[in-house]
C-alpha positions as CSV (number, residue, x, y, z in Angstrom):
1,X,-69.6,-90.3,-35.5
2,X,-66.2,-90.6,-33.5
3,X,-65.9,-91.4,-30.2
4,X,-66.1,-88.1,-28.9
5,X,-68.8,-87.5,-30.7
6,X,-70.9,-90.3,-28.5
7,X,-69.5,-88.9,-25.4
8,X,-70.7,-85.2,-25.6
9,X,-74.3,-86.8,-27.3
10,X,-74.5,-88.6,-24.2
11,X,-73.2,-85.7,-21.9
12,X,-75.8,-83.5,-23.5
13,X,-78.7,-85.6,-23.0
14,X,-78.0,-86.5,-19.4
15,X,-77.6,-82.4,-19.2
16,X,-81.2,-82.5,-20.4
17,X,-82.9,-85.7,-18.1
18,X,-81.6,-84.1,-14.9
19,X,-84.0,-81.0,-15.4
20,X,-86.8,-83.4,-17.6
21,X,-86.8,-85.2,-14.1
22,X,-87.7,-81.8,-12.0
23,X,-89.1,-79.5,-14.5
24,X,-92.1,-81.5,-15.2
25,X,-93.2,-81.5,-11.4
26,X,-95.3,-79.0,-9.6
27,X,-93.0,-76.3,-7.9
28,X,-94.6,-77.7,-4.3
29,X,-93.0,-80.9,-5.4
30,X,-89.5,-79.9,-5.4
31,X,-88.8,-80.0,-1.9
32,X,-87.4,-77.5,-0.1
33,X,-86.9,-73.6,-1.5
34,X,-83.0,-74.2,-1.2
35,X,-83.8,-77.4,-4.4
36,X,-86.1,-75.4,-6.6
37,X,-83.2,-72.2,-6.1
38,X,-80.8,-74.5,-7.7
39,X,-82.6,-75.3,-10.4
40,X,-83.4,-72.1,-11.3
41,X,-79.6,-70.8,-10.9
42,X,-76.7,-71.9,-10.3
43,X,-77.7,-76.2,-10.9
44,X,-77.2,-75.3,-14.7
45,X,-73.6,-74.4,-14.5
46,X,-73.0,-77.3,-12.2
47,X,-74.5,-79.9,-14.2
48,X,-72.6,-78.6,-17.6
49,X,-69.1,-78.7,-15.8
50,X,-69.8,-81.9,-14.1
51,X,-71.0,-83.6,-17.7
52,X,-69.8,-81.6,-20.4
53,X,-65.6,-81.8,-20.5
54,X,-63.8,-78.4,-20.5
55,X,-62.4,-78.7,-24.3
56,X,-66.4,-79.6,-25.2
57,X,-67.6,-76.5,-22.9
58,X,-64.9,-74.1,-24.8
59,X,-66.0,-75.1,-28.4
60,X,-69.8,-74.9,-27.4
61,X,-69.0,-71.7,-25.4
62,X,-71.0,-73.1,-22.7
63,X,-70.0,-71.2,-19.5
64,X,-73.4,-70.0,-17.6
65,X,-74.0,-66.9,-16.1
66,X,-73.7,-67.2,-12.7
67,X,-77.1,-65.7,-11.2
68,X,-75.7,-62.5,-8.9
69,X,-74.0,-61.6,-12.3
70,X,-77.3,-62.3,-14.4
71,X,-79.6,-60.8,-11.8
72,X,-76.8,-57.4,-12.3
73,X,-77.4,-57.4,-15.9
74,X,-81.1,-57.5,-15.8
75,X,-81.4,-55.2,-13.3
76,X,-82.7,-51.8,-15.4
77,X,-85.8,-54.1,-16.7
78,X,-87.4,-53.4,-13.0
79,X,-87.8,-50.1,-14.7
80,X,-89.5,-50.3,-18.2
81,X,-92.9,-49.4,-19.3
82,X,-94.9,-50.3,-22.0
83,X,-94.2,-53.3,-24.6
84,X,-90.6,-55.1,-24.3
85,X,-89.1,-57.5,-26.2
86,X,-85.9,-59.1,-24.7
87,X,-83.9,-61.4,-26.5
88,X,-80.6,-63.7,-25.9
89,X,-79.2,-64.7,-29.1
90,X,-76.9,-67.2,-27.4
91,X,-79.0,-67.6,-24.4
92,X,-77.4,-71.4,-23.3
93,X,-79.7,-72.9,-20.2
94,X,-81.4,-69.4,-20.1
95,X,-79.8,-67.5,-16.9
96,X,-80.1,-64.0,-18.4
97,X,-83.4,-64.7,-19.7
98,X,-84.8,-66.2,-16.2
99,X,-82.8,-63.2,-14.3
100,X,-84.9,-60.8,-17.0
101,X,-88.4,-62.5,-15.9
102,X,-87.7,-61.8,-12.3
103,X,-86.5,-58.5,-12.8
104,X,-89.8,-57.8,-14.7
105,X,-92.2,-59.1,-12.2
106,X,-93.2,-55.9,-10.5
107,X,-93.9,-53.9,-14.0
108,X,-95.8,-56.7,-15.1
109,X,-97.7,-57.3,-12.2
110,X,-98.3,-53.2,-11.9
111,X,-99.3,-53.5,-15.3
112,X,-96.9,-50.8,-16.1
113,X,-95.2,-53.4,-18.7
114,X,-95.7,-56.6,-20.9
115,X,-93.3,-58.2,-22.1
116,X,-91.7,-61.0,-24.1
117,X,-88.6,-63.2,-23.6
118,X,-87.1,-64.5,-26.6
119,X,-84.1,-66.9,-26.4
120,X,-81.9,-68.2,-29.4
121,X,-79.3,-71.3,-28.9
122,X,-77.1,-72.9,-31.3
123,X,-76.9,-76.5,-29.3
124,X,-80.7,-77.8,-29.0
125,X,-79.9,-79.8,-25.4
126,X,-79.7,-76.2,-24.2
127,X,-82.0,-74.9,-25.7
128,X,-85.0,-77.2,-24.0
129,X,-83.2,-76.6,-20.9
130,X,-83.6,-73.2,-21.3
131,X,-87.1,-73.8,-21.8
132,X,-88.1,-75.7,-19.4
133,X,-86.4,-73.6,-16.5
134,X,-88.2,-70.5,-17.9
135,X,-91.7,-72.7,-17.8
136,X,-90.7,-73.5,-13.9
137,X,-89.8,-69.8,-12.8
138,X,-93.4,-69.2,-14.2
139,X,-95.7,-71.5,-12.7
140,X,-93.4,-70.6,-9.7
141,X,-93.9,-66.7,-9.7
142,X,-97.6,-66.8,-11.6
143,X,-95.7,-64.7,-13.7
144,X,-97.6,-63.4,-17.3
145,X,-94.8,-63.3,-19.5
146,X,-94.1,-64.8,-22.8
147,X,-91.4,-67.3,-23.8
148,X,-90.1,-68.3,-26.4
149,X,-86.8,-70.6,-26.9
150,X,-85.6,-71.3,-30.6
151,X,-82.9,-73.6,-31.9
152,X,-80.3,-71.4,-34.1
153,X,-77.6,-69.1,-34.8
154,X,-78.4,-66.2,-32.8
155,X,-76.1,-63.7,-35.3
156,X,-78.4,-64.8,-37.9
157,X,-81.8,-64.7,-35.9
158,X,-84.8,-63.0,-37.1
159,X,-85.5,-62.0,-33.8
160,X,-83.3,-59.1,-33.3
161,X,-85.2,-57.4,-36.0
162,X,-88.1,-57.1,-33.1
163,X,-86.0,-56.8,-29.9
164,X,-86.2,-54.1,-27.6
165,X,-83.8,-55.1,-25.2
166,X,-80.8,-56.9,-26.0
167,X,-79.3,-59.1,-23.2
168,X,-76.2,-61.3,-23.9
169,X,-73.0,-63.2,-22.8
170,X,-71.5,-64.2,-25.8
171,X,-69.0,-67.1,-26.1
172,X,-65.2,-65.8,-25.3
173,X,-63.0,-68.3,-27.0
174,X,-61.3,-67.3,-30.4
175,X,-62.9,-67.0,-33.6
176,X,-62.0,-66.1,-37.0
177,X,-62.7,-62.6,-37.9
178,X,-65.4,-61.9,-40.5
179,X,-64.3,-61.7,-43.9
180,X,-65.7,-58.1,-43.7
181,X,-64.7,-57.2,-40.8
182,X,-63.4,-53.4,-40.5
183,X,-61.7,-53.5,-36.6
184,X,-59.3,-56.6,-36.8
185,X,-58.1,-59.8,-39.2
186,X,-56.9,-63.0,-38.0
187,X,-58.6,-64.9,-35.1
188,X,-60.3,-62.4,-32.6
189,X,-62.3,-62.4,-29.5
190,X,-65.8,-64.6,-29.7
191,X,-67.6,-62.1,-27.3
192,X,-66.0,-58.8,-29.2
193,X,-66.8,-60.5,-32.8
194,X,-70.9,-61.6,-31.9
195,X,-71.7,-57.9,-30.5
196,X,-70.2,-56.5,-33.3
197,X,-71.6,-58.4,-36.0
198,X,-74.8,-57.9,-34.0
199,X,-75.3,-54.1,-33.1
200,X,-74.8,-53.4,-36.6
201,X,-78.2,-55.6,-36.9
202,X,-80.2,-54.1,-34.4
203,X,-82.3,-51.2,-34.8
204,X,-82.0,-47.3,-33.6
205,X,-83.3,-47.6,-30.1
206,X,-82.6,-51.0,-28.6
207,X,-80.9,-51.1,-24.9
208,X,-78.2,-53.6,-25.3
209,X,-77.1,-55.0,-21.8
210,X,-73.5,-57.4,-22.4
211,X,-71.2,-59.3,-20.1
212,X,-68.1,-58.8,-22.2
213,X,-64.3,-60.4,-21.4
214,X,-61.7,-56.8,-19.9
215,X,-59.5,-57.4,-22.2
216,X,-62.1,-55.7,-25.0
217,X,-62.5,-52.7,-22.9
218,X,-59.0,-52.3,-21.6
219,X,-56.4,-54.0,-24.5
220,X,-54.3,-52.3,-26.5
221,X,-55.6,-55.0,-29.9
222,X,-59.3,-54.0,-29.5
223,X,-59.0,-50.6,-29.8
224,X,-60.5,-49.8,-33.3
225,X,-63.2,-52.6,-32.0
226,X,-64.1,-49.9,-29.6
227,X,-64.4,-47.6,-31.5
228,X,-66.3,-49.8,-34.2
229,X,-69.1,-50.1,-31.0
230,X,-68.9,-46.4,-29.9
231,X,-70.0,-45.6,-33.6
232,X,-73.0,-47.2,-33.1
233,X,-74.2,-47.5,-29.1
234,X,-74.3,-44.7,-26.8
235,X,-72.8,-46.0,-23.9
236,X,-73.1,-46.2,-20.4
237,X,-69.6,-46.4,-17.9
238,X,-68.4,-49.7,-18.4
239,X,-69.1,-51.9,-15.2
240,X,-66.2,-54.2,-14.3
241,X,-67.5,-56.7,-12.3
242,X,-64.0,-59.1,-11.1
243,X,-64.2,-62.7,-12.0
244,X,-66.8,-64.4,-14.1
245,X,-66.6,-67.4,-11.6
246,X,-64.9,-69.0,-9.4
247,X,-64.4,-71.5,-12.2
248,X,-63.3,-69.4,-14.7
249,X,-60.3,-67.0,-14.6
250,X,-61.3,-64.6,-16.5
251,X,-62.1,-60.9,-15.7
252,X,-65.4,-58.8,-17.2
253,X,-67.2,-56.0,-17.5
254,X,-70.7,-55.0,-18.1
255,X,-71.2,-52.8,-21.3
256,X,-74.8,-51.0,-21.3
257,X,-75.7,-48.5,-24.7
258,X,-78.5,-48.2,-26.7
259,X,-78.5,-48.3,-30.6
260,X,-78.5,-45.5,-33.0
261,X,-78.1,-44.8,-36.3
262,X,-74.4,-44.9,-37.7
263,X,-72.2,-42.3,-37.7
264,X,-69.0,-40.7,-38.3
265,X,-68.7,-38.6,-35.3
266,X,-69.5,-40.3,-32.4
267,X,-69.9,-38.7,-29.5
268,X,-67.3,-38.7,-26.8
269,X,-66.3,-41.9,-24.6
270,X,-64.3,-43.2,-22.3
271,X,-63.5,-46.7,-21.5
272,X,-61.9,-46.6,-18.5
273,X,-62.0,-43.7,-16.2
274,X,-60.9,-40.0,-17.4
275,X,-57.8,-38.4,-16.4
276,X,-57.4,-34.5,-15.2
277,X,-54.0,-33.6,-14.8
278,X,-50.6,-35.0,-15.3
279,X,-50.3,-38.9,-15.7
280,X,-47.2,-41.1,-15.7
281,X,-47.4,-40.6,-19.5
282,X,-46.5,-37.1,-19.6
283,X,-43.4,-37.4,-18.0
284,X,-42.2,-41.2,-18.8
285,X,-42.1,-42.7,-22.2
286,X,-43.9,-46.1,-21.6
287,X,-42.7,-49.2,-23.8
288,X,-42.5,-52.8,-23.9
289,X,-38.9,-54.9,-22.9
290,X,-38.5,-55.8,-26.9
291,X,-36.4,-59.2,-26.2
292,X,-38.4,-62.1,-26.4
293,X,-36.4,-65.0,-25.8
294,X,-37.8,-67.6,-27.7
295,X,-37.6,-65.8,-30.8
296,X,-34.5,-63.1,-30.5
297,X,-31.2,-64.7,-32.0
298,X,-28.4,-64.9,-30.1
299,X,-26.4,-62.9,-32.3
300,X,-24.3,-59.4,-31.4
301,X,-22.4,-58.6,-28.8
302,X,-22.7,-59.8,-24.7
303,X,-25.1,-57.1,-23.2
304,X,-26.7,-57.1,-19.9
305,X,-29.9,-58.9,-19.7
306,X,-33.1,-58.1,-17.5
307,X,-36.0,-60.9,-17.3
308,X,-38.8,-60.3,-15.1
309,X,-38.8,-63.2,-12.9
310,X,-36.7,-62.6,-9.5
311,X,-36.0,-59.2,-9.9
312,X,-35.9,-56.9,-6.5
313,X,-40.0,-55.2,-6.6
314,X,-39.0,-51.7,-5.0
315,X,-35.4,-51.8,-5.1
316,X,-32.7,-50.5,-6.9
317,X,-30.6,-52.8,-9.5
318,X,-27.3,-51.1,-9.5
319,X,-25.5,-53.9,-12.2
320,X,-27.8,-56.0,-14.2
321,X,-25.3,-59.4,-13.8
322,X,-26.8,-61.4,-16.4
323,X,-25.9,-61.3,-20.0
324,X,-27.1,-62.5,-23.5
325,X,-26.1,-61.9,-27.4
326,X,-28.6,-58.9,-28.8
327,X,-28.7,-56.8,-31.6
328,X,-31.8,-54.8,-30.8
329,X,-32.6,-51.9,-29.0
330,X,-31.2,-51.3,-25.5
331,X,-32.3,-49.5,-22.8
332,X,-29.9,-47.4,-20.3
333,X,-30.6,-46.4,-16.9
334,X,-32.3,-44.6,-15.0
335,X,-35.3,-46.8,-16.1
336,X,-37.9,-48.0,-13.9
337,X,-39.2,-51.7,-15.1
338,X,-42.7,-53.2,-14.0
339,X,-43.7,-56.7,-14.6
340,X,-46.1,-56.9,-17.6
341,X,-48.1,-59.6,-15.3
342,X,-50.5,-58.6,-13.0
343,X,-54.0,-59.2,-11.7
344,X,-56.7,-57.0,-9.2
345,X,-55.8,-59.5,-6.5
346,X,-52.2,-58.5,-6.4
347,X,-51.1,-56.7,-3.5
348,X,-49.5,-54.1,-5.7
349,X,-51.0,-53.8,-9.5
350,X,-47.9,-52.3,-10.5
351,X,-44.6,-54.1,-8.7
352,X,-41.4,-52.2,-9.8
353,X,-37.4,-51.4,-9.6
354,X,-35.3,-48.9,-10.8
355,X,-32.6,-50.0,-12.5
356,X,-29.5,-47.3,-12.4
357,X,-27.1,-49.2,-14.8
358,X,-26.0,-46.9,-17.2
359,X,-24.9,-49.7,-20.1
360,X,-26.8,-50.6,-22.4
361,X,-29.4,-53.2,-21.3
362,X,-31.8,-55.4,-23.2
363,X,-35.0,-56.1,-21.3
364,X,-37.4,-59.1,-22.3
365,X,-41.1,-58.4,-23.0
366,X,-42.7,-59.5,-19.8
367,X,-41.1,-56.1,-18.8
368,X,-42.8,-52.8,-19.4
369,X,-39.8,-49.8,-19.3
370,X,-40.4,-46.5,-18.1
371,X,-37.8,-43.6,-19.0
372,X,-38.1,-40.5,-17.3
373,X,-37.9,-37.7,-19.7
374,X,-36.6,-35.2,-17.1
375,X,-35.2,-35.7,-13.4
376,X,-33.2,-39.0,-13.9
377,X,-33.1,-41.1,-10.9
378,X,-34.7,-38.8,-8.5
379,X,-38.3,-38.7,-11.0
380,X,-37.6,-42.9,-10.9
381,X,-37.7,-42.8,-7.7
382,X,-40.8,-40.4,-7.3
383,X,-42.4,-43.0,-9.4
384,X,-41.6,-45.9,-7.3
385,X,-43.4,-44.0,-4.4
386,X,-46.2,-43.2,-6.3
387,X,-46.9,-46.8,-7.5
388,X,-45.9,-48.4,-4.2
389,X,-50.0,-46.6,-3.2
390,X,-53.4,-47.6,-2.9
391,X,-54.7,-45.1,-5.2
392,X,-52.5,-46.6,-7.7
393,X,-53.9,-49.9,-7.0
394,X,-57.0,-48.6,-7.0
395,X,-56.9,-46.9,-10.4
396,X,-55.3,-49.4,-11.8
397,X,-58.5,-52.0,-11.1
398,X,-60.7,-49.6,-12.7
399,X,-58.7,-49.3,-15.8
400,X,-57.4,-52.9,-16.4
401,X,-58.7,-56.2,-15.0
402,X,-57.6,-58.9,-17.4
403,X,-53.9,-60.6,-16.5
404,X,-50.9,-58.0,-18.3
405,X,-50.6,-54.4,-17.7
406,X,-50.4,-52.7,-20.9
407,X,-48.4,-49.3,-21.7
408,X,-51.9,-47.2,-22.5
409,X,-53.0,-48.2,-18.7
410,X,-49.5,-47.4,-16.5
411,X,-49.4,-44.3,-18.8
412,X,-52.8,-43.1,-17.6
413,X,-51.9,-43.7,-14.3
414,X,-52.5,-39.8,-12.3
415,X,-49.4,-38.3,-11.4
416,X,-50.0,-36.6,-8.1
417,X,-49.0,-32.9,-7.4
418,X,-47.3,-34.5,-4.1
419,X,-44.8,-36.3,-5.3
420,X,-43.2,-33.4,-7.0
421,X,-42.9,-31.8,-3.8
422,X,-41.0,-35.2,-2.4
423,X,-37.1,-34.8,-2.4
């Protein structure tokens, strides 16, 4: 065992004292409400970061669901009658699970619903975390619901073949794709790999519930994934829901379907929201800046050189001053250019200049390039209007969350009737 090893044993066990030392007492015990809150939501999270170092938390996927978010997720079991299974095949300390038993208190206690919570960890610390929080919430609500918590590999797990509900927030870092895999090859998304090596477990009927990372519903890579899931959920409108945490820069989205049985023609669905009408698509051709620094000899002639950073947002470059050796493709104004880097807290999603230079110009990948196919600098300009707007903004944080705009998304973008009419 190295070193590192003997710290994250340690880190782990002292994870699992600090709940042995509450969980054990009688809820009156605790304290005050504001104590016993904490250990039943967020004191998980804090106790991981505070023990477990970040490189440790990434391998083990160990990032918690914070409670509003879990509470969100759980929400439609208020609503279920009859028999329910709900599993977590990588439930970690058990938030979903404990935000599934207080969404089923009132069916249970109406007797419209029994039901069973089923929870599946690969790291075993967690695992009797998960256990003994779920033990507390139900001495605490007199709650008559089943638990169950078992060490494992939750894509492996014999309990999906029972579930009836499906509730999951997979682990994000990158994995190897499966050796089978039909949607990608190389390393892939965690979170996009374990739902779709699971729904293909599950039987017809299950409502699968999933906290997913945006760039699975709104990147350009993971569209055949999407499509791998639309074959076999029917799905709900993705949910994006901003931040996972404070903690954790990284945007998500709720994905809600239930399982059916395979098929070749699935029925229709849209990701991100639909578009009637003209879009910034039709009437630009959308690209990526092909320079990338780094890796682009310096070879060719001296050509004008745009790079994202310092360039004037909403402004006109006349003469692109700097140069560079490149053989590649060049662009020639009237272009309009938008930084590739953006996020829903910008004040503008999509900050851009026209460029009127008519030389030849090579533009570096942070850069997305717009080319009007009609109009020349006036339709530029037109776009520069319409992107300097809140709808755009708005539209823009429905389709794309995670950190780079990508040409599908600034191509959907509505084109209003308006700006035609603006000289």
């Amino acid at each position: 065992m190295t070193g590192d090893d003997d710290v994250l044993t340690a880190a782990l066990a002292e994870f699992v004292q600090v709940f042995d030392d509450v969980c054990d007492s009688n809820p009156g015990c605790l304290g005050s409400a504001g104590t016993l809150s904490r250990v039943l939501n967020g004191q998980a999270s804090t106790e991981v970061r505070r023990l477990v170092p970040l490189d440790e938390r990434r391998r083990l996927g160990a990032f918690f669901t914070p409670h509003e978010l879990a509470d969100k997720l759980a929400d439609p079991l208020r609503r279920v009658q009859g028999k329910v299974t709900v599993l977590d095949p990588c439930c970690g300390a058990g938030d979903l699970l404990l935000a599934a038993a207080r969404a089923l208190e009132d069916p249970v206690r109406r007797g419209n619903a029994s039901a069973e919570l089923a929870g599946v960890e690969i790291v075993d610390e967690f695992s009797r975390v998960a256990l003994m929080r779920f033990e507390l919430l139900s001495r605490t609500l007199e709650l008559n619901v089943a638990g169950r918590f078992n060490v494992g590999d939750g894509l492996t797990a014999r309990d999906l073949d029972n579930a009836t509900h499906l509730l999951l927030n997979p682990p994000f870092a990158a994995v190897p794709s499966d050796e089978n895999c039909r949607w990608a090859g190389g390393k892939v998304n965690g979170a996009a790999d374990f739902l779709a090596r699971t729904v293909v477990r599950l039987k017809a009927g299950v409502e699968v519930h999933a906290i997913l990372p945006d760039v699975l519903r709104s990147g350009s890579r993971y569209r055949r994934w999407r499509s791998f899931i639309t074959e076999r959920l029917d799905l709900d409108t993705p949910e994006p829901t901003g931040r996972f945490d404070r903690w954790t820069d990284v945007d998500v989205f709720i994905l809600r379907g239930l399982t059916r049985y395979m098929t070749t023609d699935p029925s229709p669905y849209e990701w991100g929201p639909s578009t009637a009408g003209s879009t910034v698509g039709d009437r630009f051709d959308v690209s990526v800046g092909p320079l990338v620094d780094y890796r682009s000899p310096q070879e060719g002639p001296h050509v004008p050189y745009l790079v994202a950073k310092n360039f004037p947002v909403w402004g006109t470059i006349a003469a692109v001053e700097r140069t560079r050796r490149f053989s590649g493709r060049l662009h020639q104004g009237p272009i309009v250019v938008i930084p590739r880097t953006s996020r829903p807290d910008d004040p503008y999603r999509a900050r851009a200049a026209v460029v009127s230079d008519p030389r030849g110009i090579a533009v570096e990948n942070h850069l997305l390039v717009l080319k009007p196919r009609h109009g020349g600098l006036t339709e530029c300009r037109r776009l520069l209007r319409r992107l300097r707007s809140q709808p755009v903004n708005d539209w823009l944080d429905q389709v794309i969350r995670c950190r780079h705009l990508t040409v599908s998304a600034v191509g959907s973008i509505p084109w209003s009737p308006d700006e035609d009419r603006v000289r």
